[in-house]
N, C-alpha and C positions, 0 to 999 in steps of 0.2 A: 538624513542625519541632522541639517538645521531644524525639523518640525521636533526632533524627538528634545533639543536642547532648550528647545524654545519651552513645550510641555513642562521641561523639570522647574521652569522659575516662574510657571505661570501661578498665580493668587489662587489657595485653596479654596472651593467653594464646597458646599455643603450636600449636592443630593450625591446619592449613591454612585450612579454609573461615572460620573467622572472622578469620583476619589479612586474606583476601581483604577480607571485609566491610569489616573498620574500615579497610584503606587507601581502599577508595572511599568510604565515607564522610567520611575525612581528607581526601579530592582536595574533596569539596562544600562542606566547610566551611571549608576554605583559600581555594576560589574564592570563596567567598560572604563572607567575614570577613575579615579578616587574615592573609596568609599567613605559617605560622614562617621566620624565618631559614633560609637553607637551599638546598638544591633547589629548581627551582624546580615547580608542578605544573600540568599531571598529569603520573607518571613514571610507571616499569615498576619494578613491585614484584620481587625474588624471595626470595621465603620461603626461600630456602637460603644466600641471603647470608651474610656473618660480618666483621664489624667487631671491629678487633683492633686499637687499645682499644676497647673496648666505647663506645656509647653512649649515653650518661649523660640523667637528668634526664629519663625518661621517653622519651626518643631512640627511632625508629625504625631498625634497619638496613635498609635496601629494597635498597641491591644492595652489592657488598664496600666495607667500608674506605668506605661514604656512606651516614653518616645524616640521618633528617630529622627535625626538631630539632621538641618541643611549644613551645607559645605560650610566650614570655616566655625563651628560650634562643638561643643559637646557638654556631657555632662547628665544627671540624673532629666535635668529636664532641659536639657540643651543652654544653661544660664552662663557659660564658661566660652568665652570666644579663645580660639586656637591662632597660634602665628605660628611659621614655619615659614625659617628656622626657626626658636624658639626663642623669647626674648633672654639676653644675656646679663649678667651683672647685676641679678636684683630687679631685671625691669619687667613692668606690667602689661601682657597684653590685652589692651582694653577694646579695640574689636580686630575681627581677622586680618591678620600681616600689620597692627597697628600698634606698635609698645611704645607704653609709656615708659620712659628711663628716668633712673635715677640722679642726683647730681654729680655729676661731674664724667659721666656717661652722655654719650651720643649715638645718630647713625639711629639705621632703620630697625636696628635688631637690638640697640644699647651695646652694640660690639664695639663702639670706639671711645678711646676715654677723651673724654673734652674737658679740656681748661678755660673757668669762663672767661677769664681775660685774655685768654689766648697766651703762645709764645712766641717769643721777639728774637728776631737775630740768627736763625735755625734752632732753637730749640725743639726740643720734644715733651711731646706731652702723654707721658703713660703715671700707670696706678701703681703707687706707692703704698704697698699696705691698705689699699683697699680707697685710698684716696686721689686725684689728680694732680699731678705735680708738673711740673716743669723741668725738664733736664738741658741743662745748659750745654753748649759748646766750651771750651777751654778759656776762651779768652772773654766768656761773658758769666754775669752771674746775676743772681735777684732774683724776686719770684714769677718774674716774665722773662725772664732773661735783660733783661733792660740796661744792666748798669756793667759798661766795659770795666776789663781787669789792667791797668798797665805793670807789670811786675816791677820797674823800677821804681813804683812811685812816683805822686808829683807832691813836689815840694813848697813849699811858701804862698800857700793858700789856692796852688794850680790844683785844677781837676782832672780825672781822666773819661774824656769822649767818648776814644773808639780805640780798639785793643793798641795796647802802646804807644798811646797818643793822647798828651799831656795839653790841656788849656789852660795857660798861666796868664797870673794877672798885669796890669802892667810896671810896668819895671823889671822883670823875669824873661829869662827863655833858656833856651834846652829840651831837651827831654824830656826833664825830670823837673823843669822850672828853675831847677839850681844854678841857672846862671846870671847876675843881675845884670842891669843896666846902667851904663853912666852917660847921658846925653856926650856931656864933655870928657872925653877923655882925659883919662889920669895919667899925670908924666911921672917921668923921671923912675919909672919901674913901678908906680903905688898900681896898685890891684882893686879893681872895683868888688865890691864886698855886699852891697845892697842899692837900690834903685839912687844913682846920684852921690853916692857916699865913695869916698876911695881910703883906703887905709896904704901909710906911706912908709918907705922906705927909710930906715936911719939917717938923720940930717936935712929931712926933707917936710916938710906941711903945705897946711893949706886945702883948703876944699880938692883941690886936684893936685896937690902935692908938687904945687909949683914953685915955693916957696924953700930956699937951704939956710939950713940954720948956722949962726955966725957963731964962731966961740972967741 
């Protein structure tokens, strides 16, 4: 069985008794494997055939103007390389088990859709209408997924990180940044209002509302 495998991919030479050999060899190992595209076998050889265009990709001519095509080919003159499975989504197979894929297509077969920037955070990446998109998780969004969601907002110039999670600038904190800062606290009940500032209770001033007013 290795002599007979070895025969089917040995280099076509030109006298007679060996084309004889390797076609009936080619009929056993057709029958027994996979047969090329093609003809179908067993046929009638004639070594004086002439295929015009030639046949390509290692092509047999066995009788005029029909060849018969090696594994992984097909076609009038074997010009058409075969993949199987067969390439998906628009892509090319440019030679056996090798596709070319489309953009935004991947994978051996173009069976996977790829996003070229990739997605960020678990996102997924499937075709939208026929293009690659990104599909977010809940609490991210953007066209990578990249830019966390905080639902309450961040307030006075804070950002949001990572889902629900506010980076405020300074002078701020909370959640949502909405709470300021006053190094020194404010007395006498005033309310810190913005970074430093306190806003004061009736009868009362002063940067920190230390201050009562005399009538």
């Amino acid at each position: 069985m290795g002599v007979a495998r070895r025969s089917c991919t040995r280099p076509i030479q030109l006298d007679l008794p060996l084309l004889a050999c390797l076609v009936t060899v080619l009929g056993v190992c057709a029958a027994r494997s996979e047969a090329p595209r093609g003809v179908a076998v067993p046929f009638v050889f004639d070594p004086s055939a002439t295929c015009d265009p030639r046949c390509q990709h290692a092509g047999i001519c066995i009788r005029n103007n029909t060849c018969f095509c090696s594994r992984g080919y097909e076609g009038e003159t074997c010009q058409y390389a075969t993949c199987y499975p067969k390439c998906k989504n628009g892509g090319e197979c440019l030679r056996p088990g090798k596709c070319r894929c489309p953009p935004g297509f991947g994978g051996k077969y173009c069976h996977k859709v790829k996003c070229d920037t990739g997605c960020w955070n678990g996102g997924d990446c499937i075709a939208v209408n026929g293009v690659a998109k990104c599909i977010c998780p809940s609490s991210w969004t953007g066209s990578k997924c990249q830019e966390a969601i905080c639902p309450q907002g961040c307030r006075n110039g804070g950002s949001c990180v990572a889902p629900g999670i506010c980076s405020c600038l300074d002078g701020w904190l909370g959640g949502a940044c909405h709470m300021a800062v006053c190094h020194r606290p404010c007395l006498n009940g005033g309310k810190c209002v913005s970074p430093n500032t306190c806003r004061c209770r009736p009868l009362y001033f002063g940067p920190r509302c230390e201050e009562r007013k005399m009538y």
